[in-house]
ZAKOL-718301 format. One record per residue (C-alpha): residue number from 0; x, y, z. Coordinates in steps of 0.5 Angstrom, whole numbers, padded with zeros to 4 digits, m for minus. Layout:
BEGIN
<site><n>NUM</n><u>X</u><v>Y</v><w>Z</w></site>
...
This chain:
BEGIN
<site><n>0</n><u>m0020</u><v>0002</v><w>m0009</w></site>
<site><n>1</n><u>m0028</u><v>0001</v><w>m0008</w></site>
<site><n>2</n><u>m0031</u><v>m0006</v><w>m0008</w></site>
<site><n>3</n><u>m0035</u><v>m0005</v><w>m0015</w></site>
<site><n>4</n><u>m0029</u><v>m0002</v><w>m0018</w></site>
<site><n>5</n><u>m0025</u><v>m0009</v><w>m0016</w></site>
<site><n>6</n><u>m0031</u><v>m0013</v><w>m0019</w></site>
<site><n>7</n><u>m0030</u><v>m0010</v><w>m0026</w></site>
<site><n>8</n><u>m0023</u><v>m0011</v><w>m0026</w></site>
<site><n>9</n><u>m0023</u><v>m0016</v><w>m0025</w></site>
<site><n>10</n><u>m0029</u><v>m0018</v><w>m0029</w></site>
<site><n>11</n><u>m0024</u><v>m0015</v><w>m0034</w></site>
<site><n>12</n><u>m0018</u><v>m0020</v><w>m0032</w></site>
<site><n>13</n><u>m0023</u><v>m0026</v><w>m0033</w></site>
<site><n>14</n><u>m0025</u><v>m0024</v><w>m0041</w></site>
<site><n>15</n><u>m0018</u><v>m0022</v><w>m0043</w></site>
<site><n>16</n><u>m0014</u><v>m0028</v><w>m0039</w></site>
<site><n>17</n><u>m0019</u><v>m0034</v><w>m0038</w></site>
<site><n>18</n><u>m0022</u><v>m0035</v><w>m0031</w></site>
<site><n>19</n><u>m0016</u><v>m0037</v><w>m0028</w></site>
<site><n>20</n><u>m0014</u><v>m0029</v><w>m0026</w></site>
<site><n>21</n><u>m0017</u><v>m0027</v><w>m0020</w></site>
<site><n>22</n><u>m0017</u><v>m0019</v><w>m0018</w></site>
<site><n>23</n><u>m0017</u><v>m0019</v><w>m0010</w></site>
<site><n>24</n><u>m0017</u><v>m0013</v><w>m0005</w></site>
<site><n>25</n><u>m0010</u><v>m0010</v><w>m0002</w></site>
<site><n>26</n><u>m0010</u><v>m0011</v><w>0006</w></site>
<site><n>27</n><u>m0009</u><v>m0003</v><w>0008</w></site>
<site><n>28</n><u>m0008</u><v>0000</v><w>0001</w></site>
<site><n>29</n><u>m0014</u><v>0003</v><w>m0002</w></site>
<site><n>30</n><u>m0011</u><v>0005</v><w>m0009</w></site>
<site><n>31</n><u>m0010</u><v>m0001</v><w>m0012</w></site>
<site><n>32</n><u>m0011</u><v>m0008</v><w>m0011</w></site>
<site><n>33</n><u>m0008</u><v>m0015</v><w>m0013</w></site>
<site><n>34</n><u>m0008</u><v>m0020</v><w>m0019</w></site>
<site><n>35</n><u>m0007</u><v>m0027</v><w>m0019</w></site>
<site><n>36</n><u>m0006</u><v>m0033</v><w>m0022</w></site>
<site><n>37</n><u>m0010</u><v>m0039</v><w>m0019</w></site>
<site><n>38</n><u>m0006</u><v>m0037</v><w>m0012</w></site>
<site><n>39</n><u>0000</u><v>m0035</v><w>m0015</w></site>
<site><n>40</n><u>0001</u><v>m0026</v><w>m0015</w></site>
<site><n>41</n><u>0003</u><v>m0023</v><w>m0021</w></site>
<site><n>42</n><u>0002</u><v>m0016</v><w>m0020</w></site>
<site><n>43</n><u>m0001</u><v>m0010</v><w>m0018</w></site>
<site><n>44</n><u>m0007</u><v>m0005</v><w>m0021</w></site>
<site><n>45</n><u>m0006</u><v>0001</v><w>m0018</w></site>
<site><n>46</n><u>m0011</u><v>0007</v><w>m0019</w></site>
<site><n>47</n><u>m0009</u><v>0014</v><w>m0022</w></site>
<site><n>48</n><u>m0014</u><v>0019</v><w>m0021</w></site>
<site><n>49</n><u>m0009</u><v>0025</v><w>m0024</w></site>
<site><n>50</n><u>m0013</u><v>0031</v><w>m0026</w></site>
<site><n>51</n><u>m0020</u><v>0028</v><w>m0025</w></site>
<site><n>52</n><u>m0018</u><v>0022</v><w>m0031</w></site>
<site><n>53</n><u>m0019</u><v>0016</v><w>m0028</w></site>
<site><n>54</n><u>m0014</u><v>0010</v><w>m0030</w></site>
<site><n>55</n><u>m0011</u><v>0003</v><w>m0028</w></site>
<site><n>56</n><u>m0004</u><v>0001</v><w>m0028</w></site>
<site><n>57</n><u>m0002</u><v>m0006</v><w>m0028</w></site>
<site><n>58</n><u>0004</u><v>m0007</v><w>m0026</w></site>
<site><n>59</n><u>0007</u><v>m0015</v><w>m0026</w></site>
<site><n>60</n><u>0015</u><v>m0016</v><w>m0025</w></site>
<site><n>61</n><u>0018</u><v>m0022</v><w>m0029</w></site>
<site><n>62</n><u>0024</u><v>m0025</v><w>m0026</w></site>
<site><n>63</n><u>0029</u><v>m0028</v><w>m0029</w></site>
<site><n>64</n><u>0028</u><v>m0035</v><w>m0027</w></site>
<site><n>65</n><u>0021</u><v>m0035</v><w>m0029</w></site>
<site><n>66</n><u>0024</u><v>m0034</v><w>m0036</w></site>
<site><n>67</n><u>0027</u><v>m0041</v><w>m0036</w></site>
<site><n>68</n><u>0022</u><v>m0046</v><w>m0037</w></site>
């Protein structure tokens, strides 16, 4: 992903979560990046560039564990 698109991402992530969320460039990846929590990973944008129409994807696993507290 260019840098001004993880900008606006993660402008977008700040208005929608609160200041904590922070949107990082992947190392060696360039269709997606990484979302964060303070300095905890929570998942993935990727970006879908199919038939000229471009999207994000977020991706966020939730373990079981993390449920329970």
């Amino acid at each position: 992903m260019k840098p001004d698109e993880i900008k606006k991402l993660d402008a977008y992530f700040k208005r929608m979560f609160g200041p904590a969320f922070a949107v990082r460039a992947r190392p060696r990846k360039d269709d997606s990046c990484e979302v964060y929590r303070e300095d905890e990973f929570v998942g993935v944008v990727y970006l879908d560039d199919e038939d000229g129409d471009r999207s994000f994807n977020f991706s966020m696993a939730i373990l079981d564990v993390d449920l329970d507290g």
